[in-house]
C-alpha positions, 0 to 999 in steps of 0.5 A, a space after each residue: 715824408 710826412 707834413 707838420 701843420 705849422 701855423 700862427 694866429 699872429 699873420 697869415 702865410 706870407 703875410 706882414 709879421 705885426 710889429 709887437 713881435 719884431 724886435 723894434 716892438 714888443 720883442 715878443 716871439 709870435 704864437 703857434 699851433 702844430 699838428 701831425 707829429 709822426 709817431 716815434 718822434 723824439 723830439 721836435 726842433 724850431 728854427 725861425 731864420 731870416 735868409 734875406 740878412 745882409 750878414 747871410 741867414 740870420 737865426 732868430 729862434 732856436 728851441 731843441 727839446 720840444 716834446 713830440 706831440 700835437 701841440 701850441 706855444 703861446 705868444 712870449 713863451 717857450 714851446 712845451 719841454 724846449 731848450 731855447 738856444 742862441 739866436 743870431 743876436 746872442 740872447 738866448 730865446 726869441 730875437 724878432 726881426 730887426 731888417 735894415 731900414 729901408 731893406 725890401 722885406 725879409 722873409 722870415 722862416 718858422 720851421 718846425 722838424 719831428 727828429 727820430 733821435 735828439 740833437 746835440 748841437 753847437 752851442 753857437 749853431 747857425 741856421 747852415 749847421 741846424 740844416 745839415 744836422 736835420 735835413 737828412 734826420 727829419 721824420 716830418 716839418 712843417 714851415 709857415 712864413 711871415 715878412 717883415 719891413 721896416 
């Protein structure tokens, strides 16, 4: 299968996650940068999630729609011909990470997948049911981590 590049200007990989995008600073959804969408892709999907919750993985972002080509989103906006959908908080968009204080730090999942096909998922879809709906249907993904501690 192949990969996507996935990155972002905001921290590196596995890296501190700055505190302008959590949800106790600026509450902004972090920058990035794509490359090596396959052809014949129908669209891309975004799901940022946080498996380290005490609740149990926690979505943060999740955008369906996402026109299929090399591409960038910038910090605070929604990527290019994207949906954005619920987030473990209720909102609609970006929800940045808001750990317990005092936790460890939580990892924090920014996964991009190329789909054949659309999606059609529910409307309150949680980071299990965004898995068992594309793991299988993906053309290609790509994921870059962040931390983040409070």
């Amino acid at each position: 299968m192949a990969g996507i590049e996935l990155y972002t200007a905001a921290f590196n990989d596995h890296a501190q996650i700055p505190k302008r995008y959590a949800r106790d600073g600026d509450n902004v959804s972090p920058p990035l940068t794509w490359s090596g969408v396959p052809d014949g892709t129908a669209e891309l999907l975004l799901l940022c999630e946080d498996p380290d919750a005490p609740s149990g993985t926690f979505v943060h972002w999740l955008v369906t729609g996402i026109t299929p080509a090399d591409g960038r989103v910038e910090a605070g906006e929604t990527p290019p011909g994207g949906t954005p959908r619920t987030n473990g908080y209720g909102d609609a968009g970006w929800g940045g990470p808001q750990p317990p204080v005092g936790d460890r730090a939580h990892r924090y999942f920014f996964h991009l997948y190329a789909l054949p096909e659309p999606v059609t998922l529910p409307t309150d879809a949680t980071a299990e049911v965004v898995h068992r709906m594309v793991d299988k249907a993906q053309s290609a993904s790509g994921t870059v981590v962040g931390l983040y501690q409070r």
